[in-house]
C-alpha positions in Angstrom: -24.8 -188.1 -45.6 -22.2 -185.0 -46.6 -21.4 -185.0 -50.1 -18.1 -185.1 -50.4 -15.8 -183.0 -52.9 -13.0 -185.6 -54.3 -9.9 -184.9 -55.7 -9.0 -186.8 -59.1 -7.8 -189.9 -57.2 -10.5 -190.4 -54.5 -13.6 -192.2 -54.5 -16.6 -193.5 -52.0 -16.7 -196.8 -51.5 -20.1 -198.6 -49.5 -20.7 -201.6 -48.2 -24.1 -202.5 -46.7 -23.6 -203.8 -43.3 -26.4 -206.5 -41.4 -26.1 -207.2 -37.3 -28.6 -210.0 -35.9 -28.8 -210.5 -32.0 -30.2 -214.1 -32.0 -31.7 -213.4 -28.7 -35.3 -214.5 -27.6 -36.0 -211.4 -25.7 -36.2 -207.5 -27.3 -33.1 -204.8 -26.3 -32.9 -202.4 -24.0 -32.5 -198.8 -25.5 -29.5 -198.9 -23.3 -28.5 -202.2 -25.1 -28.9 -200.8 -28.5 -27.0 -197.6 -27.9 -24.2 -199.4 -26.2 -24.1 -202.0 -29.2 -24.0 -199.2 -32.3 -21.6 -196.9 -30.2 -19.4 -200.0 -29.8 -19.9 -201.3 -33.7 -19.3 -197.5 -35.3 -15.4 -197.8 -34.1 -15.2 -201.4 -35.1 -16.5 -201.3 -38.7 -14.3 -198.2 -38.8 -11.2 -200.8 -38.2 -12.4 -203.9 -39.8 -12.7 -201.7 -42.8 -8.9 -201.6 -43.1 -9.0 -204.7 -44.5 -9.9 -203.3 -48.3 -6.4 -202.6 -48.0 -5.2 -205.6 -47.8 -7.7 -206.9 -50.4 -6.7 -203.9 -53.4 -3.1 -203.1 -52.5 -4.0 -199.8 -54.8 -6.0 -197.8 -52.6 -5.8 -196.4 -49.0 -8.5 -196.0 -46.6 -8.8 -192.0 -45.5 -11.8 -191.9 -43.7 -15.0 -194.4 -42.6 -18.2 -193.2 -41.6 -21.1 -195.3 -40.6 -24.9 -194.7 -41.1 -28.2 -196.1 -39.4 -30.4 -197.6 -42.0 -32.4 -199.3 -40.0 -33.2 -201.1 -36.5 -35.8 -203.9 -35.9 -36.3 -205.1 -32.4 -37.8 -209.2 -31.6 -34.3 -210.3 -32.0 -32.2 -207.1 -32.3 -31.5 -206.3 -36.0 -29.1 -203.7 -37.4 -28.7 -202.5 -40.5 -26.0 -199.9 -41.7 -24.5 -198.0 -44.2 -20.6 -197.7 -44.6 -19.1 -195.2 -46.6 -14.9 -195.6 -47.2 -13.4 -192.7 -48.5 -10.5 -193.6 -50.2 -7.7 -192.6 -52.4 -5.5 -194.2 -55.0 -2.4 -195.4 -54.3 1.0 -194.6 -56.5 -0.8 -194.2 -59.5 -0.6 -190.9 -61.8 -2.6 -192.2 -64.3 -5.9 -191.2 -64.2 -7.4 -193.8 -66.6 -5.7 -196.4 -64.4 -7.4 -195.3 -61.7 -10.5 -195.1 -63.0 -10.1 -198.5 -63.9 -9.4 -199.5 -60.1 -11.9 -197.8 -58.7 -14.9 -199.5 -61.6 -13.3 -203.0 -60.2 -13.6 -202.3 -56.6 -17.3 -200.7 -57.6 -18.6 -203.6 -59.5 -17.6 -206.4 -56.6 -20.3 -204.7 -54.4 -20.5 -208.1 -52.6 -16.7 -208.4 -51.7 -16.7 -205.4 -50.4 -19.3 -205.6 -47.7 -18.1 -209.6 -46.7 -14.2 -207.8 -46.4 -16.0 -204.9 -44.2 -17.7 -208.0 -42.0 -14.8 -210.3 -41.7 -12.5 -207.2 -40.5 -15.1 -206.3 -38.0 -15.4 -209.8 -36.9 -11.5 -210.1 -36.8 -11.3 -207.2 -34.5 -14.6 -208.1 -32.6 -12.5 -211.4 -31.8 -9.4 -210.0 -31.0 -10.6 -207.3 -28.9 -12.8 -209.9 -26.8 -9.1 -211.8 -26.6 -7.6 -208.6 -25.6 -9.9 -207.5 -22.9 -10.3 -211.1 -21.2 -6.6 -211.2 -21.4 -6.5 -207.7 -19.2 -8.9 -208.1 -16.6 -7.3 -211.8 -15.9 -9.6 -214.4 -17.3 -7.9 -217.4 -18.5 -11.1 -218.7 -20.3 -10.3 -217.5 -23.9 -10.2 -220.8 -25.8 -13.7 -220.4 -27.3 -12.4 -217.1 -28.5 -9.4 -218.4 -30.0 -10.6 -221.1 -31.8 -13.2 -218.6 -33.5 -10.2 -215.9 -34.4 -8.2 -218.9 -35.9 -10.5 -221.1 -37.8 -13.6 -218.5 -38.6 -12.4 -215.7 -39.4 -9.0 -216.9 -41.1 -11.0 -219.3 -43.6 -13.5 -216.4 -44.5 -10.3 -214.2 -45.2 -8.8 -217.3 -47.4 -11.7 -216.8 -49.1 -11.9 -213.7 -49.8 -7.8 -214.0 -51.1 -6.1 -212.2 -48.1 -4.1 -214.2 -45.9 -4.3 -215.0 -42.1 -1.5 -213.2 -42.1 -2.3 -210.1 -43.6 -5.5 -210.1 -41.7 -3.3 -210.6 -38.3 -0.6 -207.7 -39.2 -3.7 -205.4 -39.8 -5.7 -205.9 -36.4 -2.3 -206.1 -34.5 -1.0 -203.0 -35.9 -4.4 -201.3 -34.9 -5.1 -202.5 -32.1 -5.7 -200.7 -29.1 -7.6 -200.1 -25.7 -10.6 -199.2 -27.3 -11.1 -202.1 -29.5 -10.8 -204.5 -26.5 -13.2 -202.2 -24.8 -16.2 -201.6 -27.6 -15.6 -205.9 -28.7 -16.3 -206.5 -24.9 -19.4 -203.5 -25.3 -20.8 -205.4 -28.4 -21.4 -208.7 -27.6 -23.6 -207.7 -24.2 -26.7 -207.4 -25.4 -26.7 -210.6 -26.5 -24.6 -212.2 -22.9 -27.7 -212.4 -20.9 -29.3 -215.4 -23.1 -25.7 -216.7 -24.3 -27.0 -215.9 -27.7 -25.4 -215.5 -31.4 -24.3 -213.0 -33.2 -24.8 -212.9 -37.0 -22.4 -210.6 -39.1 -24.2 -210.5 -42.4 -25.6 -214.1 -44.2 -21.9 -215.8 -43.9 -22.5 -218.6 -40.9 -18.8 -218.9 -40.7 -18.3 -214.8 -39.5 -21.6 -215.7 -36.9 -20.0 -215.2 -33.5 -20.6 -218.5 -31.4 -22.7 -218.5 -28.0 -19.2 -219.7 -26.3 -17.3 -216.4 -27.4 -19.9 -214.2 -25.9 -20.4 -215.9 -22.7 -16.8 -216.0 -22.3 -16.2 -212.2 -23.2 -16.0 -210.3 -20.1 -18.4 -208.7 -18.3 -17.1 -205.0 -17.9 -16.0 -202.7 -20.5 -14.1 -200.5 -18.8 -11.2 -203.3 -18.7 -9.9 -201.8 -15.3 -7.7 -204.5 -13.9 -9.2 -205.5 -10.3 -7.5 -203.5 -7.8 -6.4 -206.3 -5.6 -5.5 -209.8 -6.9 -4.7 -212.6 -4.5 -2.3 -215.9 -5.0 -1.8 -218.7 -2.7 1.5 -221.0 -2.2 2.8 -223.7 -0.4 6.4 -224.1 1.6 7.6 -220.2 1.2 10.6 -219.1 2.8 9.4 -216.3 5.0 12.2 -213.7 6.3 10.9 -211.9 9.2 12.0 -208.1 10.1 9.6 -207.1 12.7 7.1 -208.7 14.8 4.5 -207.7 17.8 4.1 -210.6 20.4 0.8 -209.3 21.1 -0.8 -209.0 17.6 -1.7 -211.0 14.4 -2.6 -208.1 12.0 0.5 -204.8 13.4 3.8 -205.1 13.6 5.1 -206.9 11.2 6.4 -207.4 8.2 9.6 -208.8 5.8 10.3 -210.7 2.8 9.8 -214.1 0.5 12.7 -214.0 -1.8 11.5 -216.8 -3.5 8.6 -213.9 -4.8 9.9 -210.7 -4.5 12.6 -208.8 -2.6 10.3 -205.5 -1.1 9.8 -205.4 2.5 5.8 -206.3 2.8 3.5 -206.3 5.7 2.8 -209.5 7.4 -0.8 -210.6 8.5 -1.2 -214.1 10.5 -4.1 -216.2 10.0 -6.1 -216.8 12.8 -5.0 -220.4 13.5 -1.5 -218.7 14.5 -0.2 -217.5 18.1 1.4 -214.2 18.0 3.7 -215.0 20.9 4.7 -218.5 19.3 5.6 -217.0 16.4 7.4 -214.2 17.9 9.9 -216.3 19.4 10.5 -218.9 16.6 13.2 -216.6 14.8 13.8 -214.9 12.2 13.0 -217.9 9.2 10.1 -219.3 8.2 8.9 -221.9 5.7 4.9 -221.5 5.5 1.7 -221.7 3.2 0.9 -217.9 2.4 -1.5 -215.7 0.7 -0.1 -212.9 -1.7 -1.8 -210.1 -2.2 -0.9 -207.6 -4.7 -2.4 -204.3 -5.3 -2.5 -203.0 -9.0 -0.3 -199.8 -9.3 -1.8 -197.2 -11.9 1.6 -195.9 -12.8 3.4 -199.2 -13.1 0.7 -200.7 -15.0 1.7 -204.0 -12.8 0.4 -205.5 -9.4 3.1 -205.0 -6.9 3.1 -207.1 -3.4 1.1 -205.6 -0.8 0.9 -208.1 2.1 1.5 -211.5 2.6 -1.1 -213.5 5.1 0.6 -216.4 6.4 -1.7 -219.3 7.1 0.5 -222.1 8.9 4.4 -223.1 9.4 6.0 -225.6 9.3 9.1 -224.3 11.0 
């Protein structure tokens, strides 16, 4: 650790900081790399919550420290050191006072640096599950709305201060080192204890539910049946199911798409049946980079009914 040269109306607050993997089996060193990398950015953002918690300072700068790592279980224990600076006051007695307050409540300090982490550990799990398409967030849910909001009651900020401050810092990253975190401890469905509070512990639901992949790349192809579409066609080949043609379901989208026919269809039937449809389809959409949205590709039409 740097020592630091403050101005009048700065000071170094720390806050001791305990991870527990309750898994039966030891880490990979490729597990514990990927799980401090991950933590360093969250504490970093859960520790925006001593703002909420003494309106009279501002956070300028986190840095986190190994103290120790114990395998078995993995265990993680760090150091967090909050620059921060006094807010609106001129009066340096005032502030000195703020500052011995925030000093003295040692153990506020490092359950606020936990429950933000948590809150954005949550979050970010939300976040990334909600990107790459999995509906299965509940377990998730519950644990952002009734763990971590009760241990923020308790230690006097609101839900809703503690929602403005991961919403209004939230980002790809977050979603992306939450989803990092929790892995080591995916392969046995296993805990994850923030500290000694049981309420901030992350439940075995959240993490197997937490996506798989970090790099929260949507898929590039994403598929959607339906029944009884009305089918426009534009162009057609007698002769094959998979060239030639192509058109439009309104009822979806209005692009011009390629046409594929399932292989229970006769290209010559079809052909000659005219120019509307009503059949049972697969969408597929590709996911465009630029549009940050899945736009229709093809449509693969399974049966008809006219």
């Amino acid at each position: 650790m740097q020592a630091n040269i403050l101005a009048a109306n700065e000071r170094i607050i720390e806050a001791d900081f305990k991870v527990t993997y309750n898994t039966e089996y030891p880490p990979s060193v490729k597990d514990v790399i990927k799980s401090l990398s991950s933590l360093e950015y969250l504490i970093k953002k859960g520790a925006l919550v001593l703002e909420a918690a003494y309106p009279d300072i501002k956070i300028v700068s986190t840095e986190v420290y190994v103290q120790d790592i114990e395998a078995g279980s993995l265990y993680e224990w760090l150091r967090v050191t909050c620059l921060t600076r006094a807010v609106g006051e001129e009066n340096l007695q005032k502030l000195e006072e703020v500052f011995n307050d925030i000093l003295q409540d040692g153990g506020k300090v490092n359950s606020l640096v936990m429950l933000g982490t948590g809150a954005f550990i949550g979050a970010g799990i939300m976040a990334g599950s909600s990107m790459l398409g999995d509906a299965e967030v509940q377990p998730v849910n519950n644990y952002n709305t009734v763990n971590i909001v009760n241990v923020a009651q308790d230690a006097g900020i609101t839900g809703e201060e503690l929602e403005h401050i991961v919403q209004a810092n939230m980002n790809k990253k977050v979603a992306a080192s939450a989803v990092d975190f929790v892995q080591p401890a995916k392969g046995e469905n296993a805990t994850i204890s923030l500290g000694d509070n049981d309420a901030l512990t992350i439940p075995s639901e959240v993490v197997k539910n937490a996506p798989t992949v970090s790099s929260l790349e949507p898929p590039e192809r994403k598929e959607d049946d339906y029944s009884n579409i009305d089918l426009y066609v534009y162009a057609s080949d007698q002769d094959s199911n998979s060239r030639g043609w192509a058109g439009i379901a309104p009822e979806l989208f209005d692009n011009r798409v390629k046409f594929e026919l399932g292989e229970d269809l006769d290209s010559f039937t079809l052909h000659n049946a005219g120019k509307k449809l009503k059949a049972d389809i697969t969408l597929v959409r590709k996911y465009d980079k630029n549009k940050r949205a899945y736009v229709p590709e093809k449509i693969i039409i399974h049966n008809t009914t006219t």
